[in-house]
C-alpha positions in Angstrom: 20.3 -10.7 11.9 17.5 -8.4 11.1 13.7 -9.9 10.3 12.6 -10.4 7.3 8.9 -9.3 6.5 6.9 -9.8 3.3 4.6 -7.1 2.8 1.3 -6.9 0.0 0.1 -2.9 -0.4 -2.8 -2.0 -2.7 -3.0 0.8 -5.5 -6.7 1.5 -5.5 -7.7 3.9 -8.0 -10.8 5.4 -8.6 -12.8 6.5 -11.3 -11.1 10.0 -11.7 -7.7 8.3 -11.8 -6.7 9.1 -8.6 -4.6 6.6 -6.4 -5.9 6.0 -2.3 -2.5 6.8 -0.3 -2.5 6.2 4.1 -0.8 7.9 6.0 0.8 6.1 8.9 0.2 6.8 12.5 2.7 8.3 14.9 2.6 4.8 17.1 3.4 2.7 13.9 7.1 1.9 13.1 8.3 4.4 10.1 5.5 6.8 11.5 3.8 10.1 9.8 5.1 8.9 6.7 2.4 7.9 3.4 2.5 4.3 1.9 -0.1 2.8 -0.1 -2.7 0.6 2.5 -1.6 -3.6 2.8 0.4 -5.5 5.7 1.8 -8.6 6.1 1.5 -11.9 3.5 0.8 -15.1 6.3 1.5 -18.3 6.0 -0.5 -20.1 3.0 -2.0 -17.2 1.2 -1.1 -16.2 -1.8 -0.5 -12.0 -2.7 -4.3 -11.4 -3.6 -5.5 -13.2 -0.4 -3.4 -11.3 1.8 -3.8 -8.3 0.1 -7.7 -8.7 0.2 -7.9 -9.8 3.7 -5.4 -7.2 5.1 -7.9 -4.4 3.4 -10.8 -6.0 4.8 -9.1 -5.6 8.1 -7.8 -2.0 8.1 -9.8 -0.1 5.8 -13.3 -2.4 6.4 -13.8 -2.7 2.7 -13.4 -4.9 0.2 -11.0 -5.1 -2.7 -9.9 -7.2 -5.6 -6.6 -7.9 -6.0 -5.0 -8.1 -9.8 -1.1 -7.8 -10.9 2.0 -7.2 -9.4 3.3 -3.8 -10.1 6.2 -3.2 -8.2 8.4 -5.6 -6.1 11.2 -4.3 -3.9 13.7 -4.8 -0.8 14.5 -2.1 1.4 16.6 -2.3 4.9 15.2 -0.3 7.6 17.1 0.1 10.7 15.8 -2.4 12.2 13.9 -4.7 10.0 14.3 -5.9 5.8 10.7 -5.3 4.3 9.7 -7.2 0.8 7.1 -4.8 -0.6 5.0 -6.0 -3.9 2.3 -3.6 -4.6 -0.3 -5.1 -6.6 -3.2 -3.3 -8.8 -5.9 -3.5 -7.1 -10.0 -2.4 -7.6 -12.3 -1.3 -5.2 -15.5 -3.7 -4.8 -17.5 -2.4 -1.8 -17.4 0.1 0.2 -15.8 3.2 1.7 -12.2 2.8 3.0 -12.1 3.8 6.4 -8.9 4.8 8.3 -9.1 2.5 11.3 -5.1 2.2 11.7 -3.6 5.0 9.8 -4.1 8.6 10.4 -5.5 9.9 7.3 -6.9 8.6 4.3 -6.4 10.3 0.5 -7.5 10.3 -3.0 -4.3 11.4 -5.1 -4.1 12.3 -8.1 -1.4 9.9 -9.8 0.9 13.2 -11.2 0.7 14.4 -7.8 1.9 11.4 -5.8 5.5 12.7 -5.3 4.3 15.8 -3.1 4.0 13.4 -0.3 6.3 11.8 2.6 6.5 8.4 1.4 8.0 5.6 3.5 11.1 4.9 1.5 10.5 1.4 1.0 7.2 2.5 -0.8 9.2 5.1 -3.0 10.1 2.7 -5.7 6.2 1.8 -6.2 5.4 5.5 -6.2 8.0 6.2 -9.2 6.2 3.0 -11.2 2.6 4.3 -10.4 3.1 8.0 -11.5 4.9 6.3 -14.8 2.1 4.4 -15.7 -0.8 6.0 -17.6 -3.5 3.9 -16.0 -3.3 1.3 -13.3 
């Protein structure tokens, strides 16, 4: 039986309405591929908590957390993934790209020219509908 993981991502956007998208390194599992920055939900947080702390830990800023946007399964190969992206704001800081390769500003029209990781492709098709996260 394949592991289960529950995942929290953040869609930061900025003032110019344009969404922060990381791209994944070539040692990370689904690598080279863009996904918007979270990781796993631990034992006795809640989706904001996790989502805050995993921020503070990858991109060494800070973030508030807000509602759920998109919630979805998707079977990799190896693994089941639970994605909920949440809304998110930026509070301090610059995000930094200590774990992924690169880090973007995208405009939220524009979103689809990238490589998404397919479990983040469902939360990509909500985002661009939106008119403002």
């Amino acid at each position: 039986m394949k592991k289960k993981v529950k995942v929290v991502a953040a869609v930061i956007e900025n003032e110019k309405s344009e969404i922060l998208c990381a791209l994944r390194a070539h040692n990370m599992a689904i690598p080279n591929m863009w996904e918007f920055p979270g990781g796993k939900v631990e034992e006795g947080e809640n989706l904001q908590e996790a989502l805050e702390r995993e921020i503070a830990e990858e991109l060494e800023c800070e973030i508030k957390a807000y509602d759920i946007i998109n919630e979805n399964i998707h079977e990799y190969d190896s693994f089941i993934i639970e994605l909920i992206s949440l809304k998110a704001e930026l509070v301090e800081g610059t995000p930094v790209a200590t774990e992924h390769a690169k880090l973007i500003w995208m405009p939220r029209e524009n979103l689809d020219s990238l490589i998404w990781a397919p479990a983040d492709i469902p939360a990509v098709k909500d985002v661009m509908n939106q008119i403002k996260v």
